[in-house]
N, CA, C and O atoms as a MOPAC input file, in Angstrom:
PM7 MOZYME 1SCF
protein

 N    -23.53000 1    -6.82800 1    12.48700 1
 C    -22.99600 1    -8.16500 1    12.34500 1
 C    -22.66500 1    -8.71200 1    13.73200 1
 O    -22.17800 1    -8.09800 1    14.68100 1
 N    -22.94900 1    -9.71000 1    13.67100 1
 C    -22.33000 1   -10.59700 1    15.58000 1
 C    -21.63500 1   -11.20900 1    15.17600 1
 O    -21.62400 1   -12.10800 1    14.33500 1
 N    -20.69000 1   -10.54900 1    16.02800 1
 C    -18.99000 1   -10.73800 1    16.19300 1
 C    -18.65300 1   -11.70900 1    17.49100 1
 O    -19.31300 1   -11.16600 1    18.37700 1
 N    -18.25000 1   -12.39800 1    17.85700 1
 C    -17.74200 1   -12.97300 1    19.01200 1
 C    -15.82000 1   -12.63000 1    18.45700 1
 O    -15.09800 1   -12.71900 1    17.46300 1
 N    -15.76700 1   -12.17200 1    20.06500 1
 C    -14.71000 1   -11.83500 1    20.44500 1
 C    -13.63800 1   -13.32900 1    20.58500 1
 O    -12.42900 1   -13.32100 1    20.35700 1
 N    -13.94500 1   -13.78500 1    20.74700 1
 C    -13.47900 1   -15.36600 1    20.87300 1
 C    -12.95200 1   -15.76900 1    19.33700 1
 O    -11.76200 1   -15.96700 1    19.09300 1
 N    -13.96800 1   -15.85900 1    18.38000 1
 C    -13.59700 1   -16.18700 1    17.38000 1
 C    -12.33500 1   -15.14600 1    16.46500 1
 O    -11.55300 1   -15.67200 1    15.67200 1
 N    -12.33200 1   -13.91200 1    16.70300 1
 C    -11.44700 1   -12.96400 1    16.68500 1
 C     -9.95800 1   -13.23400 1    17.08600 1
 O     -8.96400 1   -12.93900 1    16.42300 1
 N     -9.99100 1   -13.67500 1    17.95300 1
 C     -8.68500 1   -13.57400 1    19.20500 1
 C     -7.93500 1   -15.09900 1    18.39300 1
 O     -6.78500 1   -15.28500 1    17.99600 1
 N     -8.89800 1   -15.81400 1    18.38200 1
 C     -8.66100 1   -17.47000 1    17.40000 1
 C     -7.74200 1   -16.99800 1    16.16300 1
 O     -6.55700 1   -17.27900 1    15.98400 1
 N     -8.76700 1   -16.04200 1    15.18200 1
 C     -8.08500 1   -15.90300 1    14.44700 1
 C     -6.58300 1   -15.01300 1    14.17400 1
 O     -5.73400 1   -15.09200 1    13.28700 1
 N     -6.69800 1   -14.29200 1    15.18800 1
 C     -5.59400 1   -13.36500 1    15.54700 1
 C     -4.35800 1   -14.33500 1    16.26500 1
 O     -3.20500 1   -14.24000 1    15.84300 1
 N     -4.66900 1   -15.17000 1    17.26400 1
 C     -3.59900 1   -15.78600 1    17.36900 1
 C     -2.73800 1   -16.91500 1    16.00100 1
 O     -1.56800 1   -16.98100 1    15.62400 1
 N     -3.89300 1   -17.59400 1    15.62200 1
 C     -3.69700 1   -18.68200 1    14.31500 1
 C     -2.69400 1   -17.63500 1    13.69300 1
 O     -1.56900 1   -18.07400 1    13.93200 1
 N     -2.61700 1   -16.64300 1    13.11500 1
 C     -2.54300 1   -15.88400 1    12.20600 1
 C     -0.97600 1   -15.40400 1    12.07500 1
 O     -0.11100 1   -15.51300 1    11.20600 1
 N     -1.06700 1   -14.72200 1    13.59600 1
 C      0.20000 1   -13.52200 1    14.47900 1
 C      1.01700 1   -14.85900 1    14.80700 1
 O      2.19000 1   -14.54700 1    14.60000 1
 N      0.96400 1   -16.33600 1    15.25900 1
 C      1.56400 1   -17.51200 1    15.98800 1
 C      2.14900 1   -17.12500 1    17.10900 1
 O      3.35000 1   -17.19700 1    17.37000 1
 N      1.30300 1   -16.71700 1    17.76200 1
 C      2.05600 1   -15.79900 1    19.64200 1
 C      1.57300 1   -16.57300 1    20.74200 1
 O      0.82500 1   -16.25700 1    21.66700 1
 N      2.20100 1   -17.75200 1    20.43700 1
 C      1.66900 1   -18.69500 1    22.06300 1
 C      1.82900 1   -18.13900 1    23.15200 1
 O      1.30800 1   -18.45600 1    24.22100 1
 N      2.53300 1   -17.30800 1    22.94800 1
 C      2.97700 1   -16.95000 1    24.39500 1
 C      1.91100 1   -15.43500 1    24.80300 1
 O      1.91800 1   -15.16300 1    26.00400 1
 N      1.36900 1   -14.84600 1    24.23500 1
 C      0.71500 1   -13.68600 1    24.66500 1
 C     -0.80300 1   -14.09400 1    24.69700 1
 O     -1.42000 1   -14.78300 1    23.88400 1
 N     -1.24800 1   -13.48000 1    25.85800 1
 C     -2.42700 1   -13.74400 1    25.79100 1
 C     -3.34000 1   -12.80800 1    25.55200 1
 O     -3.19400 1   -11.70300 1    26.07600 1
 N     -4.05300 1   -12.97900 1    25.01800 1
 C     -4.60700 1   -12.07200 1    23.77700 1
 C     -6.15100 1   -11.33600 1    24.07900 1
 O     -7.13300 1   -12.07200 1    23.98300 1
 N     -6.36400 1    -9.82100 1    24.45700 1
 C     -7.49500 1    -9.41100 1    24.79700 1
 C     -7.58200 1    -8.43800 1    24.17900 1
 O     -6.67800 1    -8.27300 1    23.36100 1
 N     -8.67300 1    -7.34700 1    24.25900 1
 C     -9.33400 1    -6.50900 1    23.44700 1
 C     -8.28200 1    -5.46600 1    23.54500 1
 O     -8.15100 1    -4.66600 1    22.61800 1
 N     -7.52900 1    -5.41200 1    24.58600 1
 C     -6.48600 1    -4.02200 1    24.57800 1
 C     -5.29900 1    -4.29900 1    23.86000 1
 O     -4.66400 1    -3.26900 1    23.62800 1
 N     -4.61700 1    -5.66100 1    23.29200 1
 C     -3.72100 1    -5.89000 1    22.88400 1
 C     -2.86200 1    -5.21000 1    21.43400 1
 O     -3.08500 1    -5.58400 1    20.28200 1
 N     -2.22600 1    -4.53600 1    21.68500 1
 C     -1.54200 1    -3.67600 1    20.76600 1
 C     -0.89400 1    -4.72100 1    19.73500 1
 O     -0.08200 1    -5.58300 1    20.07000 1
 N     -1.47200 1    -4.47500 1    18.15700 1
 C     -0.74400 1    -5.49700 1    17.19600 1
 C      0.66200 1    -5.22500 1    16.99100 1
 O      1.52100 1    -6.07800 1    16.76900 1
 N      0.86300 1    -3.77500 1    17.09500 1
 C      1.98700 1    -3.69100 1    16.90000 1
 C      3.39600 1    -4.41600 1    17.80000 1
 O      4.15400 1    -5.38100 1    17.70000 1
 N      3.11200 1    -3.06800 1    18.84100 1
 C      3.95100 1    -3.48700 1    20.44800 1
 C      3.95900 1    -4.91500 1    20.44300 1
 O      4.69100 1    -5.67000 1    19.80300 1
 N      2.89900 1    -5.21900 1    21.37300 1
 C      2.34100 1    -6.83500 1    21.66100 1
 C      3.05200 1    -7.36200 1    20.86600 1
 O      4.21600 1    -7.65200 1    21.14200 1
 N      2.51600 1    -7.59600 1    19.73400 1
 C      1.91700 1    -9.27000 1    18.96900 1
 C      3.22200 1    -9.02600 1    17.48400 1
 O      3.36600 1    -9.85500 1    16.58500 1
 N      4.08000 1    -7.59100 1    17.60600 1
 C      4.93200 1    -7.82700 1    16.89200 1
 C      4.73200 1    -7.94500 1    15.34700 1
 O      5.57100 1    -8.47200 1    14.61700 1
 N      3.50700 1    -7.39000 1    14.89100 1
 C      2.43400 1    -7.75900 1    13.48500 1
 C      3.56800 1    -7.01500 1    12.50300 1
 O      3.45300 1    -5.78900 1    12.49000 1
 N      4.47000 1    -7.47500 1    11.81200 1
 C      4.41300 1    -6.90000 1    10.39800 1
 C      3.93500 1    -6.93200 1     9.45700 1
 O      3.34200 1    -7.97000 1     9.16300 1
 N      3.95300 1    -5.79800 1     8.50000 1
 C      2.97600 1    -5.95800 1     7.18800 1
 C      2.00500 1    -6.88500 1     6.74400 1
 O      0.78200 1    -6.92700 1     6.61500 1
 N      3.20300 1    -7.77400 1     6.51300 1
 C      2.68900 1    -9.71000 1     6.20700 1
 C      1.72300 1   -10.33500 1     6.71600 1
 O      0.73800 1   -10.83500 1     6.17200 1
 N      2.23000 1   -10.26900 1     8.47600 1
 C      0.67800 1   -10.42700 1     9.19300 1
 C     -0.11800 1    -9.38300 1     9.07500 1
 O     -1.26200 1    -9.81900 1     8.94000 1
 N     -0.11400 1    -8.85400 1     9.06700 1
 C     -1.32900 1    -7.43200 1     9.04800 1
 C     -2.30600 1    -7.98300 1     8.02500 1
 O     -3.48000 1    -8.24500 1     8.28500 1
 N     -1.54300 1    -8.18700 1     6.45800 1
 C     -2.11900 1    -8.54900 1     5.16600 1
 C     -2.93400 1   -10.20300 1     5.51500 1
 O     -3.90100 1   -10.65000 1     4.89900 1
 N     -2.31700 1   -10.77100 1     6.48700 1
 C     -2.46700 1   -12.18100 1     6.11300 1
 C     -3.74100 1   -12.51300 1     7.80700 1
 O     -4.50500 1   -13.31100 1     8.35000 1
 N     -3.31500 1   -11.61800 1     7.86200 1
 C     -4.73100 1   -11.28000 1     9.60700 1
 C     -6.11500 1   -10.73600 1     8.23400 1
 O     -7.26200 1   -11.17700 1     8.16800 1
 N     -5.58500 1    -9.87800 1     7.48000 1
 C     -7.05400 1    -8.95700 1     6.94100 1
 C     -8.23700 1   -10.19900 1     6.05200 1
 O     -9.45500 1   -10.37300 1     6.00000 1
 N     -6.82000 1   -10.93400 1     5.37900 1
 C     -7.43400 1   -11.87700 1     4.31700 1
 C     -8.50100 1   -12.68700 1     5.39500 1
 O     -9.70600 1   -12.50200 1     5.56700 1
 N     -7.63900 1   -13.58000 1     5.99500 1
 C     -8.72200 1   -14.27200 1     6.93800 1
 C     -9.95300 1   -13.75400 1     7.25100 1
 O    -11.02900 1   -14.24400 1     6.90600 1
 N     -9.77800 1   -12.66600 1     7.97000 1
 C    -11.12400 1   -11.88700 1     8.83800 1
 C    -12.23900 1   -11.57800 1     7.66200 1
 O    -13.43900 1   -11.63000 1     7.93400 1
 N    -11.85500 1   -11.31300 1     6.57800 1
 C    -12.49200 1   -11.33100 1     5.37600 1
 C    -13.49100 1   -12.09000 1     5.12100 1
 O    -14.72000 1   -12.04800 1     5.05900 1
 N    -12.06400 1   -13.26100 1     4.90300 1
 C    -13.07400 1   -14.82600 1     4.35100 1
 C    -13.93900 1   -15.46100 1     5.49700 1
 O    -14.97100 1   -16.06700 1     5.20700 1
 N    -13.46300 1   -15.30600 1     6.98600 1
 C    -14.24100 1   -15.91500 1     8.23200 1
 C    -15.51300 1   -15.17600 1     8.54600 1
 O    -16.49200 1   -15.74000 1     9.03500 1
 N    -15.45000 1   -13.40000 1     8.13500 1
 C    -16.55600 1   -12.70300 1     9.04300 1
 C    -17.29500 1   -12.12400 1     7.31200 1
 O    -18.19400 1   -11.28700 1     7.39200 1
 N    -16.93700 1   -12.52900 1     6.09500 1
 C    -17.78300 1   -12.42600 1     5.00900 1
 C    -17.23900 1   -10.33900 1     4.78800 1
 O    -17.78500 1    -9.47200 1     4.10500 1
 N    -16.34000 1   -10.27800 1     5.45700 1
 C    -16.62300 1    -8.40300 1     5.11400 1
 C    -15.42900 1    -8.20000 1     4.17800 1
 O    -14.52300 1    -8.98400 1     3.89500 1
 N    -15.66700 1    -6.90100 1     3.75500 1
 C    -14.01700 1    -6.14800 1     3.26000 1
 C    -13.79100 1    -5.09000 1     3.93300 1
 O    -14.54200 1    -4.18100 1     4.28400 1
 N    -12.67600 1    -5.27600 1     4.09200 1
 C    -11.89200 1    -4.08900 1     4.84700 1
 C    -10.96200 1    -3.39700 1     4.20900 1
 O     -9.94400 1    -3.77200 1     3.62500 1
 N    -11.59000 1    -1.95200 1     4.44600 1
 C    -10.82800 1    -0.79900 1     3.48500 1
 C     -9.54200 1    -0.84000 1     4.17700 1
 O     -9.28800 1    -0.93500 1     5.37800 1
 N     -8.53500 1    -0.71600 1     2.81000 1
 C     -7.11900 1    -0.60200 1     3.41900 1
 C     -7.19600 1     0.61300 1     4.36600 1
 O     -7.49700 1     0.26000 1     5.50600 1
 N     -7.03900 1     1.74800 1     4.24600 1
 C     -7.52500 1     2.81100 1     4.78300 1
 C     -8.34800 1     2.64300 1     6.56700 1
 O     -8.19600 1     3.37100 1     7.54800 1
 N     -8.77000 1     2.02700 1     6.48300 1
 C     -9.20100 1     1.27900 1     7.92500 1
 C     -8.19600 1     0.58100 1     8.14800 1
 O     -7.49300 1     0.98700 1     9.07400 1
 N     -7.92300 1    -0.18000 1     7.71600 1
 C     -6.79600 1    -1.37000 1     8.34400 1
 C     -5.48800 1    -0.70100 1     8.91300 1
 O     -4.72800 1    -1.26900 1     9.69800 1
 N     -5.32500 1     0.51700 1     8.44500 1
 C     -4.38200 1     1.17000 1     8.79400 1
 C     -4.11700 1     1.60300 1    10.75600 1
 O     -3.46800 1     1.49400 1    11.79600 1
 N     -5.15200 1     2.08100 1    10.07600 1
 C     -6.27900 1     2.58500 1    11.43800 1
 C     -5.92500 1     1.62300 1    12.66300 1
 O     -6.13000 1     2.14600 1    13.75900 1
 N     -5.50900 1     0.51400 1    12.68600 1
 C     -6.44300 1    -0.35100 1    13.33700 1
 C     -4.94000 1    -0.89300 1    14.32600 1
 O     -4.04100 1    -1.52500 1    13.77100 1
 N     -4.87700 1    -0.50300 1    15.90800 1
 C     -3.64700 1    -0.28500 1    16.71100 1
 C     -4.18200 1    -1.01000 1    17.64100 1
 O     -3.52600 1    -0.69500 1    18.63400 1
 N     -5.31200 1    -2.13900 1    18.11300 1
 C     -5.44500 1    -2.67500 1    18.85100 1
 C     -6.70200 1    -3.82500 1    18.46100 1
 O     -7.51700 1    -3.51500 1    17.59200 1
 N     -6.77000 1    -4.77400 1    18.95700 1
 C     -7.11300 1    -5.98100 1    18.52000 1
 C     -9.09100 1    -5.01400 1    19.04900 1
 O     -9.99700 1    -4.89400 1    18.22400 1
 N     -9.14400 1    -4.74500 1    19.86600 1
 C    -10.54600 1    -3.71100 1    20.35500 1
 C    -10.48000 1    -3.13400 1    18.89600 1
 O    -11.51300 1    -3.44000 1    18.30000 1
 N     -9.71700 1    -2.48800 1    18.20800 1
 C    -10.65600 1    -1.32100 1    17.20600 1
 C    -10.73200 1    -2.54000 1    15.72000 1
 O    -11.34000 1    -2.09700 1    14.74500 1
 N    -10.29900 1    -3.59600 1    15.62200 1
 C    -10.34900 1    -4.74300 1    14.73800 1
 C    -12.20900 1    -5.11200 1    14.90600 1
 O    -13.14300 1    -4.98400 1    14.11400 1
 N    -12.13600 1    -5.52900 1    16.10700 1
 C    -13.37300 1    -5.80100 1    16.70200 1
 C    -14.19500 1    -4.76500 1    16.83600 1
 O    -15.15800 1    -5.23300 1    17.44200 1
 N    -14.34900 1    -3.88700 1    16.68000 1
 C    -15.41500 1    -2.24700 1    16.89600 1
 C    -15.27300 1    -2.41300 1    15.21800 1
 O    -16.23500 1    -2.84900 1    14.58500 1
 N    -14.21900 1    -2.09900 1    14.64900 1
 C    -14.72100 1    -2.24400 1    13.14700 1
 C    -15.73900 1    -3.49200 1    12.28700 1
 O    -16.61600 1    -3.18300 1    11.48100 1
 N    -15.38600 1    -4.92000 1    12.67200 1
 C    -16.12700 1    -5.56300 1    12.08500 1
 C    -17.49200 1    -5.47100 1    13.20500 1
 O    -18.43600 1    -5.77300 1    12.47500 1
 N    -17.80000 1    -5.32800 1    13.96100 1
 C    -18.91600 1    -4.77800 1    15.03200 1
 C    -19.70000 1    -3.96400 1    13.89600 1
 O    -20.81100 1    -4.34600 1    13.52800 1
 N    -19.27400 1    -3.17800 1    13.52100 1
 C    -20.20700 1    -1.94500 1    12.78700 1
 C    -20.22800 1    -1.90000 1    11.17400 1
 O    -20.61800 1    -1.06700 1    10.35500 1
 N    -19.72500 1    -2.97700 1    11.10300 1
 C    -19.55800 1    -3.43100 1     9.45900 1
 C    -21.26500 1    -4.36100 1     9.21300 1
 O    -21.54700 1    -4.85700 1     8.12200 1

């Protein structure tokens, strides 16, 4: 699937509302961007409906930096 990283980071900021961080492939959801549950759930729905995939909860778990978000839908 072609992923642009751009459109990712869009939706990750829209999502997380972190004007203030600027947002790259190393960015920790947790640390960083402060993601609870809610966003986590409400980041997955989007990426869903924008990049057409599903994402196993079980992956989503997985998933400690905005890079392994992007390596996952990469190989989806």
């Amino acid at each position: 699937m072609e992923v642009e990283m751009s459109k990712l980071i869009a939706i990750i900021e829209d999502v997380m509302n972190s004007p203030d961080i600027a947002i790259t492939e190393s960015t920790r959801l947790n640390e960083d961007l402060k993601a609870d549950s809610l966003d986590k759930v409400s980041m997955l729905m989007q990426l869903e409906e924008d990049f057409g995939v599903e994402i196993d909860d079980d992956k989503a778990l997985a998933f400690k930096t905005v890079g392994d978000v992007y390596e996952y839908l990469k190989a989806y």
